[in-house]
C-alpha positions as CSV (number, residue, x, y, z in Angstrom):
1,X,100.3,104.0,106.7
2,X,101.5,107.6,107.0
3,X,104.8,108.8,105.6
4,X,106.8,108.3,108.6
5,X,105.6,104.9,110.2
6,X,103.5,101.9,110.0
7,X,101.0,101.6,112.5
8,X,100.7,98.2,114.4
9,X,97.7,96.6,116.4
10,X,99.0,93.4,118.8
11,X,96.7,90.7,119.3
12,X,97.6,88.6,122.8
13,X,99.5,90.0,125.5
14,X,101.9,87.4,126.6
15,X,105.9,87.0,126.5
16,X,106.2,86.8,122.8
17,X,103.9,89.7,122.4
18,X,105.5,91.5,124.9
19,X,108.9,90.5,123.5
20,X,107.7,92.5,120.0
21,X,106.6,95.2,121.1
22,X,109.6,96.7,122.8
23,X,111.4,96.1,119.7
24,X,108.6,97.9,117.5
25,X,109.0,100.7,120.1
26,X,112.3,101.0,119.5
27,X,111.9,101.4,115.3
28,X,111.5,104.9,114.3
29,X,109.1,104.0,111.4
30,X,106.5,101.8,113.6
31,X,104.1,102.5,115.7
32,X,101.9,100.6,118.2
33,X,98.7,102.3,118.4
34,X,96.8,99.6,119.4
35,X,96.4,96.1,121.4
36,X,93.6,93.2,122.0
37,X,92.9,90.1,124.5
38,X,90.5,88.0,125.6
39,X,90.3,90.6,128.7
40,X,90.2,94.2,128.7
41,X,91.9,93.9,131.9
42,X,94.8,92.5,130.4
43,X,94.5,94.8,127.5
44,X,94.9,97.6,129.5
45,X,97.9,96.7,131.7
46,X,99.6,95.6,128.3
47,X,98.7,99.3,126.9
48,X,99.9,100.9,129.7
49,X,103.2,99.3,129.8
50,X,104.1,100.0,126.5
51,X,102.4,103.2,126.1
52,X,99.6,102.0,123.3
53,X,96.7,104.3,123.0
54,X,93.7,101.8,122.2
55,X,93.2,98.8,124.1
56,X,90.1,96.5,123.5
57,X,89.2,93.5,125.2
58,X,87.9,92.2,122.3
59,X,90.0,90.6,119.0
60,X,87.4,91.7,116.7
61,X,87.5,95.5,117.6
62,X,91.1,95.7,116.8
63,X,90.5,93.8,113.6
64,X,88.0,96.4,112.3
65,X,90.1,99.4,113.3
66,X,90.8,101.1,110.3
67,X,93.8,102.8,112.5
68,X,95.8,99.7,112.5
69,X,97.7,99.1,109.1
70,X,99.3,95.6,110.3
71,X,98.3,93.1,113.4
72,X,101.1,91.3,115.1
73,X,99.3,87.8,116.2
74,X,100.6,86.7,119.5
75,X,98.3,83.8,120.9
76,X,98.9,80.4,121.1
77,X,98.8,78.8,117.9
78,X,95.7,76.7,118.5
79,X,94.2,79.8,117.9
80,X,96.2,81.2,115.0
81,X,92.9,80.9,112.9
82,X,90.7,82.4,114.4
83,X,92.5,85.4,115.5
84,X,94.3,86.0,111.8
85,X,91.3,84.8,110.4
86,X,89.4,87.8,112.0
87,X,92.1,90.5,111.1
88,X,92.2,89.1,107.5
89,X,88.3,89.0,107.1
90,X,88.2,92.9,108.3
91,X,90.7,93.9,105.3
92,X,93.9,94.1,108.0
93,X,97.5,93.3,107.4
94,X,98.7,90.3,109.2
95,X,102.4,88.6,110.4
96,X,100.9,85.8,112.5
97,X,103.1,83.6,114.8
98,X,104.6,80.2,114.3
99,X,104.0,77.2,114.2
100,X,101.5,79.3,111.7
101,X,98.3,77.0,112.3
102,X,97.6,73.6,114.1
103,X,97.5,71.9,110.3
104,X,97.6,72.7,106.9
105,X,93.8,72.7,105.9
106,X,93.8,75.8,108.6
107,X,97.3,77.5,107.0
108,X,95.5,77.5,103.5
109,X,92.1,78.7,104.6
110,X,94.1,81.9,106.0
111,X,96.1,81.9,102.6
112,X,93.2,82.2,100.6
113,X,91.6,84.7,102.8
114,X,94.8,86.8,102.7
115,X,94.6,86.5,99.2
116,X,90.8,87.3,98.1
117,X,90.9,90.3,100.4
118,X,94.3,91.3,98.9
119,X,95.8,91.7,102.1
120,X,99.7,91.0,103.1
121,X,100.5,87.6,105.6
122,X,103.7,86.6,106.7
123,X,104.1,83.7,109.7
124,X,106.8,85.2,112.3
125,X,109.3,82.8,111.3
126,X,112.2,85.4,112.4
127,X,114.9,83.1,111.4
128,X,114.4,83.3,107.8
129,X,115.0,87.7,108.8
130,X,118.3,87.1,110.8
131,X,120.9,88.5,108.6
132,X,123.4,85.5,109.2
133,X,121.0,82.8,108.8
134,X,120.8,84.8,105.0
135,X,124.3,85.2,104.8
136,X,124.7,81.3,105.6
137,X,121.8,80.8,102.7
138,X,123.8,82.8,100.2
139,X,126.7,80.6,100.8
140,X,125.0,77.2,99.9
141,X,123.0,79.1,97.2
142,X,126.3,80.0,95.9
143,X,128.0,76.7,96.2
144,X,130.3,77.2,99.0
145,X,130.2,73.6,100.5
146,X,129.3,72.3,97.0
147,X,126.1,70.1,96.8
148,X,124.1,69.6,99.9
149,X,124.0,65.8,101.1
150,X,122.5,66.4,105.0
151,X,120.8,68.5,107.4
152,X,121.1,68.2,111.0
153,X,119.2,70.7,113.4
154,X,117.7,70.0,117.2
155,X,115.9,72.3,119.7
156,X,115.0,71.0,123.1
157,X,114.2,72.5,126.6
158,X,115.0,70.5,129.6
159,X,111.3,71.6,131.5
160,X,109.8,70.2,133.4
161,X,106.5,71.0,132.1
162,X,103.9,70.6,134.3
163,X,100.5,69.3,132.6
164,X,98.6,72.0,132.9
165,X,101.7,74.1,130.5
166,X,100.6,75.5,127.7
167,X,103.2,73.3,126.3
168,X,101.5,70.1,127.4
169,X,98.4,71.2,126.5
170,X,96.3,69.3,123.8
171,X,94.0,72.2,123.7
172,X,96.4,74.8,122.9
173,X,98.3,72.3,120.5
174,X,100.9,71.5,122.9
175,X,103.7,69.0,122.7
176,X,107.4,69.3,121.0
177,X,107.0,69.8,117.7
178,X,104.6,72.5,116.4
179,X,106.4,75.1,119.3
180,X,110.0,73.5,118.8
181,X,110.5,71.6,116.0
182,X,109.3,73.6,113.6
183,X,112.5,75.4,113.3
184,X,114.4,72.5,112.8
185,X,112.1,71.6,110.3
186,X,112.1,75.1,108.9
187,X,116.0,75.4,108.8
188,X,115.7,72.4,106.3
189,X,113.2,74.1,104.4
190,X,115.0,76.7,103.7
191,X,117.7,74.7,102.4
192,X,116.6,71.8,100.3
193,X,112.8,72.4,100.5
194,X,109.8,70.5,101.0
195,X,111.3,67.0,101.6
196,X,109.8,63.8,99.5
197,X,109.2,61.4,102.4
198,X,108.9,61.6,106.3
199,X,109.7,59.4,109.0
200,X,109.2,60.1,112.2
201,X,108.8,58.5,115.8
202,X,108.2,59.9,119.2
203,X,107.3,59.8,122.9
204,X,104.1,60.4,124.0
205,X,103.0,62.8,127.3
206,X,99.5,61.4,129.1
207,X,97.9,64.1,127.6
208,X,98.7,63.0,124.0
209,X,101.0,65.5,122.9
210,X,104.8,64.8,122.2
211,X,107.5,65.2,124.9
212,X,110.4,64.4,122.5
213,X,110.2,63.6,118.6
214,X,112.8,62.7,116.1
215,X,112.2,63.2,112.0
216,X,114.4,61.8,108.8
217,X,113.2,63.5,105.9
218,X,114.8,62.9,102.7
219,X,114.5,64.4,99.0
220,X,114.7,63.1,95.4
221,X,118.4,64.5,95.1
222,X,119.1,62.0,98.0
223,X,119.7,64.9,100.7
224,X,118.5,64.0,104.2
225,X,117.8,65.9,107.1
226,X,117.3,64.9,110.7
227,X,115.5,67.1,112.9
228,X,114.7,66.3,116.6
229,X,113.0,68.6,119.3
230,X,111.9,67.9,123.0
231,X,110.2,69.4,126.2
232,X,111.9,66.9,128.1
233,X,115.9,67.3,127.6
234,X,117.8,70.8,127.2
235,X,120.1,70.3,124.0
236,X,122.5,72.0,122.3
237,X,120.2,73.8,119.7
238,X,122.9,73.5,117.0
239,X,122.7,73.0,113.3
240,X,125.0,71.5,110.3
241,X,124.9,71.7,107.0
242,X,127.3,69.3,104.8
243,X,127.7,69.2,101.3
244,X,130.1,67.5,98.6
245,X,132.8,69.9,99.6
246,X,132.2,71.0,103.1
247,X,130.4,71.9,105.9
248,X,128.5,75.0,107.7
249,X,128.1,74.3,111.2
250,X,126.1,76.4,113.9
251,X,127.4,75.6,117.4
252,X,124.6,76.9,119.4
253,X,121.2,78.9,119.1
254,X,120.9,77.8,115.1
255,X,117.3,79.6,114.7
256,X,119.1,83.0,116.1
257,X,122.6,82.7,115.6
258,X,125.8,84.9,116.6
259,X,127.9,83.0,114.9
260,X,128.9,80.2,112.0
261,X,131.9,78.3,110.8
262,X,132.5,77.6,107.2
263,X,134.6,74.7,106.8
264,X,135.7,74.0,102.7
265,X,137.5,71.1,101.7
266,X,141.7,72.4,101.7
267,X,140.6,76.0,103.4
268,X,141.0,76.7,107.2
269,X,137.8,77.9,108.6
270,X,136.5,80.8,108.3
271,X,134.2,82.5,110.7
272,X,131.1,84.4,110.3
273,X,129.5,86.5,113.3
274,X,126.6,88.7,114.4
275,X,127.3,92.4,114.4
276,X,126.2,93.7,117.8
277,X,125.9,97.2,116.5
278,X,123.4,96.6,114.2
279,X,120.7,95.1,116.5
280,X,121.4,92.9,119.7
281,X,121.2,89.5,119.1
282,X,117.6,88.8,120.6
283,X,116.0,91.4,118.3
284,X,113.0,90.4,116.5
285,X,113.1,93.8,114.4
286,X,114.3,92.3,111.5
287,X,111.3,91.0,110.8
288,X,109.3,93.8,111.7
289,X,111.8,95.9,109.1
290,X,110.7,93.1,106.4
291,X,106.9,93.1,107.2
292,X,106.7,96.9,107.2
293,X,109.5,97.2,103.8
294,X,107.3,95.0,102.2
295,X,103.8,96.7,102.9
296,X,105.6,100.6,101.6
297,X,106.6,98.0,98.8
298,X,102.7,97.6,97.9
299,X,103.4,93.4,98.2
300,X,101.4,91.1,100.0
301,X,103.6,88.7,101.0
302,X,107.6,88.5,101.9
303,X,109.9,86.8,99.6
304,X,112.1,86.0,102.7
305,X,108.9,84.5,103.9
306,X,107.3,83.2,101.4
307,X,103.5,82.0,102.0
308,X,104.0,78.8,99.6
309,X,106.7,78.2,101.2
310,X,104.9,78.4,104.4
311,X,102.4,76.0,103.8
312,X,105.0,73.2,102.4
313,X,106.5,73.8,106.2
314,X,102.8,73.1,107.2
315,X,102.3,69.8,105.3
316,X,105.7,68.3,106.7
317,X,104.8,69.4,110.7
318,X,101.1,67.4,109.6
319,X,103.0,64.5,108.2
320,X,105.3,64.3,111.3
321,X,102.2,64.4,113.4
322,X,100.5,61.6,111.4
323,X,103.5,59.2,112.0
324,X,103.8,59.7,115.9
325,X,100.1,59.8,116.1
326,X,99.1,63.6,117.3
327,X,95.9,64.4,116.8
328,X,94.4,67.9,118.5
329,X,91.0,68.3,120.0
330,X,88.3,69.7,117.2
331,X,90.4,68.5,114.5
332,X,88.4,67.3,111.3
333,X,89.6,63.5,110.9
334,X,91.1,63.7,108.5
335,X,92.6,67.0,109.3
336,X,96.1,65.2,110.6
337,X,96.2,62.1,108.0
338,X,99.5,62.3,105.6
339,X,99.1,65.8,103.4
340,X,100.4,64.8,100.2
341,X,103.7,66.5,100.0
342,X,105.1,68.5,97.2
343,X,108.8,68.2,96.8
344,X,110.9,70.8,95.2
């Protein structure tokens, strides 16, 4: 890093990557100085658009460029692995994507790697960044609505997908969950934390991959949380949170909100709301700001976005998949059995 900015490499060129990008271009203190794919064709185009002086059309020259103090991982996550994998290997900083892997056995072989090369890793889970989806976590830390008894959270897109989507694709670990429901899943997380048993059922696409799934995890303290996602139905993409003495609800866009209501037992509501002058409501610079505050802060990995924590999000989205019965091309056997969870 230099005194003035942190110097980025992105890995994929596609919407989310693209998405990124013009945030990090419009942070003072980063820099993109560098981007990969698969093609240098595609390299280049993306380099040109955005103004980024190296392109390579290879993954691994843009892991081994010592230029590049942090690479934003962009693919698909069916191939999460190997592209992290490479950047961690080659001593690089990494905030890869979510869902963060295709199972858990893959999420902790990144851990470890992050960890014996000393290097900082972070999955992209901007929701845990947003500044009101904190604010709503101080005010169940605190005790605002008391004891927290349920957790209700959907995403769904009303498609049609074709089969040859990338979101219907076994090879690129299509299906529901891992690109939708792992917020859901997440946003309980975060919460209550890893749950202590998993049900799940879903419906299946042709392809094998899940078109619509609904989870009920539950906890020791006798909390439950139902999560549901689907490529086949748009729905509301709200979130609730009820405890002994009231409720937080999120009426729309839960994962990247511009607004809450606090409802306590004997209180009128109160409101909470995005501040547009801060950032607009799409950014995704909040995380950049806590990937880049953390590597000035010499840590290697983000207490917002903790790599434990991470990996417990990992083993739930694997027990899921074990109950509706989603297995992806190259996986190990027994890499999709039931994990053995680890409740908080």
């Amino acid at each position: 890093m230099t005194a003035d900015s942190v110097r980025w490499g992105i890995l994929a060129t596609g919407g989310i990557a693209a998405a990124f990008t013009a945030d990090l271009v419009d942070l003072p203190d980063a820099e993109v100085v560098a981007v990969a794919s698969r093609t240098s064709g595609s390299a280049k185009a993306f380099a040109e658009r955005f103004g980024i002086p190296r392109a390579y059309g290879d993954w691994e020259l843009l892991a081994r460029d010592e230029g590049v103090d942090v690479v934003y991982v962009a693919t698909p996550h069916a191939a999460h692995r190997e592209a992290a994998g490479l950047c961690l290997a080659a001593g690089r900083n990494v905030l890869c994507e979510k869902a963060f892997t295709l199972n858990v056995r893959e999420a902790e072989e990144l851990v470890a790697l992050a960890r014996e090369h000393g290097s900082f890793l972070m999955e992209a889970m901007w929701m845990y960044c947003n500044p009101l989806v904190r604010r709503l976590k101080a005010l169940v830390d605190d005790g605002a609505i008391g004891e927290v008894r349920s957790v209700q959270a959907d995403f769904g897109l009303a498609g049609p997908f074709p089969p040859a989507h990338r979101l219907r694709d076994p090879q690129q670990g299509g299906g529901a969950l891992l690109d939708l429901g792992v917020y859901p899943v997440s946003f309980a997380h975060l919460l209550l934390g890893e749950p202590s048993d998993i049900t799940a059922r879903a419906v299946l696409s042709d392809e094998g991959v899940d078109l619509q799934t609904g989870a009920l995890l539950s906890w020791e303290s006798g909390a439950l949380a139902s999560v549901h996602c689907s490529i086949v139905g748009g729905t509301p993409v709200a979130a609730s949170v009820t405890g002994s003495h009231g409720r937080i609800d999120i009426p729309n866009g839960f994962f990247n909100p511009d607004r809450f209501v606090l409802h306590r037992d004997g209180r009128d509501p109160e409101e909470f709301g995005h501040d547009p002058a801060a950032d607009p409501h799409n950014s995704l610079k909040h995380e950049a700001r806590e990937v880049m505050r953390a590597l000035r802060a010499g840590e290697t990995e983000s207490p917002l976005v903790p790599l434990d924590g991470t990996l417990a999000v990992m083993r739930t989205l694997d027990a899921i998949r074990d109950r509706i019965g989603v297995r992806y091309p190259g996986e190990h056997p027994d890499q999709a059995d039931e994990p053995q969870l680890t409740p908080a």
